[in-house]
Each structure stands twice: as C-alpha cells, then as structure tokens.
GUTORGU-985981 format. One record per residue (C-alpha): residue number from 1; x, y, z. Coordinates in Angstrom, 2 decimals. Example, Ala and Ser with C-alpha at 12.3 -4.5 7.8 and 13.67 -1.06 7.14 Angstrom:
BEGIN
R    nr         u         v         w
R     1     12.30     -4.50      7.80
R     2     13.67     -1.06      7.14
! end
This chain:
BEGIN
R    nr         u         v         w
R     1      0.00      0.00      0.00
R     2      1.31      3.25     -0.85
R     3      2.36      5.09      2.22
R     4      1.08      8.98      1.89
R     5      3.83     10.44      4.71
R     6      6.28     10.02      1.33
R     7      4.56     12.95      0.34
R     8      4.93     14.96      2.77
R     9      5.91     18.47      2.00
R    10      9.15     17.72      4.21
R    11      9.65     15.24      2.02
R    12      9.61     17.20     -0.98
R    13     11.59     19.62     -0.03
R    14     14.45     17.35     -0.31
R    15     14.70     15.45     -3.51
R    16     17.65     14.47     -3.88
R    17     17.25     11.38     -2.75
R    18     15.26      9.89     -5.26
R    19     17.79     10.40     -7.68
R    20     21.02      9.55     -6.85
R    21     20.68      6.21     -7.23
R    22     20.21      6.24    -10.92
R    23     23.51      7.64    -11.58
R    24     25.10      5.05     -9.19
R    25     23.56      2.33    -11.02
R    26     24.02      3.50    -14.37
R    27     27.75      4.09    -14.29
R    28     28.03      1.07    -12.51
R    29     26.24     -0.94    -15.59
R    30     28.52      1.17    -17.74
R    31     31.33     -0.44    -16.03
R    32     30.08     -4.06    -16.55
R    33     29.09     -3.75    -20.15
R    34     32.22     -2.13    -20.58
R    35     34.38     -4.86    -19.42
R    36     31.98     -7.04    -21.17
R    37     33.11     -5.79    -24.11
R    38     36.87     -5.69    -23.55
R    39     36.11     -9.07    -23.39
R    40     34.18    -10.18    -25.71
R    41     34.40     -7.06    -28.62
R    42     30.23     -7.09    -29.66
R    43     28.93     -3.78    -30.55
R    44     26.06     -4.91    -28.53
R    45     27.84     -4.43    -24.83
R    46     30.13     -0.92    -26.21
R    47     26.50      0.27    -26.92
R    48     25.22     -0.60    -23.95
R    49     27.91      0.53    -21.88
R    50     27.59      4.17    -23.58
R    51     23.84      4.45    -23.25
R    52     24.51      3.78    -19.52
R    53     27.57      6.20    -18.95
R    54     25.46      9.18    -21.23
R    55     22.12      8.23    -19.35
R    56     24.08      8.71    -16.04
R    57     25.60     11.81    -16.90
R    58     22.41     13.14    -17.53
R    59     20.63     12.55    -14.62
R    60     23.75     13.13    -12.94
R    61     22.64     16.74    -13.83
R    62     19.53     16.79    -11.97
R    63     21.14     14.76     -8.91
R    64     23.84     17.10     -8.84
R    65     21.17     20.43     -9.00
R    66     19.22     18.59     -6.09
R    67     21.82     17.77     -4.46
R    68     23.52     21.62     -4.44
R    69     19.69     22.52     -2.98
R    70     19.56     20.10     -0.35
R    71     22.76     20.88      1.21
R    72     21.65     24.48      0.98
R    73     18.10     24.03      2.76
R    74     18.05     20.74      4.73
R    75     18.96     20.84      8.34
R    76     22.48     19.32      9.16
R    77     24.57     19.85     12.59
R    78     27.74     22.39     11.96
R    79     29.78     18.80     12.22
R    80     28.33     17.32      9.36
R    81     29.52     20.77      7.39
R    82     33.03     19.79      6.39
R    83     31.76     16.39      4.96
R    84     28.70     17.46      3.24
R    85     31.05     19.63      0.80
R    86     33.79     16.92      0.56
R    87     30.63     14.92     -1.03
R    88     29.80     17.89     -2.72
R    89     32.92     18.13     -4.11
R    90     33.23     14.67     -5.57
R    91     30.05     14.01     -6.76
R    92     30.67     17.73     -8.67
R    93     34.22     15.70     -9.84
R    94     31.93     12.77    -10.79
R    95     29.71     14.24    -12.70
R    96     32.79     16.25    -14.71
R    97     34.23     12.64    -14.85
R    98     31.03     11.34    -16.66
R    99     30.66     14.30    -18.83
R   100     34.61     13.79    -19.99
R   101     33.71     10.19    -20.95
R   102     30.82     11.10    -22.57
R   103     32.13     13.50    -24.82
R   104     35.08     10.82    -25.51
R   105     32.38      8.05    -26.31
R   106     30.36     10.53    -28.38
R   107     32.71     12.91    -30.47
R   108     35.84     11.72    -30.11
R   109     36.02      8.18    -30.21
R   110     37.12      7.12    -33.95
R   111     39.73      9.74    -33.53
R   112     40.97      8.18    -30.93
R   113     41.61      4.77    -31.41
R   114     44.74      3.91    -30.60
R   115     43.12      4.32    -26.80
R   116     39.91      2.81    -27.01
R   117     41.02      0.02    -24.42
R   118     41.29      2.58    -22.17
R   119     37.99      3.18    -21.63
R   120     36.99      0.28    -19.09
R   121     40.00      1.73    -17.11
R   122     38.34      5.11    -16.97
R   123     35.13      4.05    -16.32
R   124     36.55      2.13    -13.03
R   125     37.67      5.53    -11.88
R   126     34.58      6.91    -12.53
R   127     33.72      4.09    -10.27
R   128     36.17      4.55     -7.58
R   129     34.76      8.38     -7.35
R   130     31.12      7.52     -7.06
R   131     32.19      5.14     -4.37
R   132     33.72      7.65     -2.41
R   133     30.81     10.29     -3.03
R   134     28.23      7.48     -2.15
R   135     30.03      6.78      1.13
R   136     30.46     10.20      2.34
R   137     26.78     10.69      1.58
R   138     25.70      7.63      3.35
R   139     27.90      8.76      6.52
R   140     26.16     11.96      6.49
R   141     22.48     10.23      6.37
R   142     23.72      7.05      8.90
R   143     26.08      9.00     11.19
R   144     24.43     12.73     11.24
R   145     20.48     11.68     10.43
R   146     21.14     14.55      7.74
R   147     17.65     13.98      5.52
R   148     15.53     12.31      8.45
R   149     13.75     13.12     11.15
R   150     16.79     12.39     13.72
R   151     17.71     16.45     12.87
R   152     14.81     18.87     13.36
R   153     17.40     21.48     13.27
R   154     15.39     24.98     11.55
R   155     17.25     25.08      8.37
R   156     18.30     28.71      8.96
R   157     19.98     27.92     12.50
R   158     21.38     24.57     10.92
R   159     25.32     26.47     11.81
R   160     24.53     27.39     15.16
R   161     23.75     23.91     16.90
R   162     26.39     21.99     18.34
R   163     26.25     18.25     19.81
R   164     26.74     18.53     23.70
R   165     27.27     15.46     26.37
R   166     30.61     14.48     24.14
R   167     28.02     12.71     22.43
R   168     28.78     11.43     18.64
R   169     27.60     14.58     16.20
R   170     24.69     13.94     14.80
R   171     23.22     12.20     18.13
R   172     21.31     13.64     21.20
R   173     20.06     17.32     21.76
R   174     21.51     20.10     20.08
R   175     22.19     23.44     21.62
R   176     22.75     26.90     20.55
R   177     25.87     28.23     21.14
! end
C-alpha cells in the first residue's frame, strides 16, 4: 500500500534522494558492459555501456542540481559541514568525470583509437569516485540523520547547533551556542 507520509511536504523539499541512485547504477552498468566488451568485442555491450555512462551523466545533472539545494536548505549539525562539501565536491568531480567520458564516447572516439582500451579503465575511476561520493553521503544520512527526522534542526539555525554530552555529532540534543 502506498504510504502517503512520502509525500509529505518535508519530504519534498528534499529530492535528492530519489535520484542519486540512478547515476550510481548507471555508471556502474557502464562499467560491466564495458568490461563485457573488452572481453568479448560485440557492438552490442560498447552500446550498452555508452547508453549507460550518457544516461548517467544526464541525470547526474539533476542529482547534482538537487543535491547543491539540499545541502543548501536541509537541516544538518555544523559537524556534518566539512563532509557534506567533501561529497559535494566529488560528486561535482563525478559528474565532470562522466561528462569527460561522454564527450570521448560521443565525439571523439574514432579519432581516438589507438586508446579505445582505455575506456573500461576510466570508467573504473569513474567508479572509484562515485564510491567515495556514495560513502560520504551515506555517513552523512547514517552518522548525522542529515535527511531524516533524527535532525529537526530549523534550516536557517542549521550552523549554530552543536552536539553537547561528548556525544557522537549527529546524536542527542543540540544546543545553541
């Protein structure tokens, strides 16, 4: 049954969530047909794999734009600061990753030829970035309760709570300084 608190205006303040799996799962299918085709050389899985990286990169766009919005107006303790714009800053690098690869895969790929192997290899840093970004994003919803209702911090005194009690940040009551 379809549960209405999803729809919550709370709840749609803050979309990012909904898309930044697609991206994840995109590149990471990139990556598979990708290596599939190393492999095996059908025009089938190179296909594939570039339908996946472009169709990331482009919802990358609207993960990244929700993304920039949510960290602007959802609540988060002046702890989680520092890590919520390391994640900003590599899912930004990412997404540039993505749209490099694109292009490549796009408009430059018969020119290039002589490095076409090369591609799987760049994908898997693509890979290793969107690991990292997806980590620090899940510390900051798991450790800080950034997105949920653990924070009920007012959005425009998110910087001047701190965690008191030497609890962990993101835990207990927070108090003005």
């Amino acid at each position: 049954m379809l549960n209405l608190l999803y729809w919550h205006p709370s709840f749609m303040l803050n979309s990012h969530p909904l898309s930044v799996h697609f991206p994840i799962a995109l590149w990471t299918a990139a990556i598979i047909f990708a290596v599939l085709w190393l492999i095996f050389r059908k025009p089938s899985l190179d296909a594939a794999a570039v339908a996946a990286l472009v169709l990331g990169a482009v919802i990358a766009i609207v993960t990244a734009a929700t993304g920039l919005h949510a960290a602007a107006t959802v609540p988060h303790p002046d702890a989680a600061h520092e890590l919520l714009e390391d994640h900003e800053d590599l899912a930004l690098a990412s997404f540039a990753v993505a749209a490099v690869l694109s292009i490549w895969r796009l408009v430059l790929w018969q020119r290039l030829r002589k490095i076409q192997s090369a591609f799987p290899v760049a994908l898997l840093a693509l890979a290793v970035l969107v690991n990292l970004t997806a980590d620090l994003g899940g510390r900051l919803v798991y450790h800080f309760g950034i997105g949920t209702t653990a924070v009920r911090i007012p959005a425009q005194l998110s910087h001047e709570y701190e965690t008191t009690h030497g609890e962990e940040p993101g835990h207990g009551e927070h108090h003005e300084h």
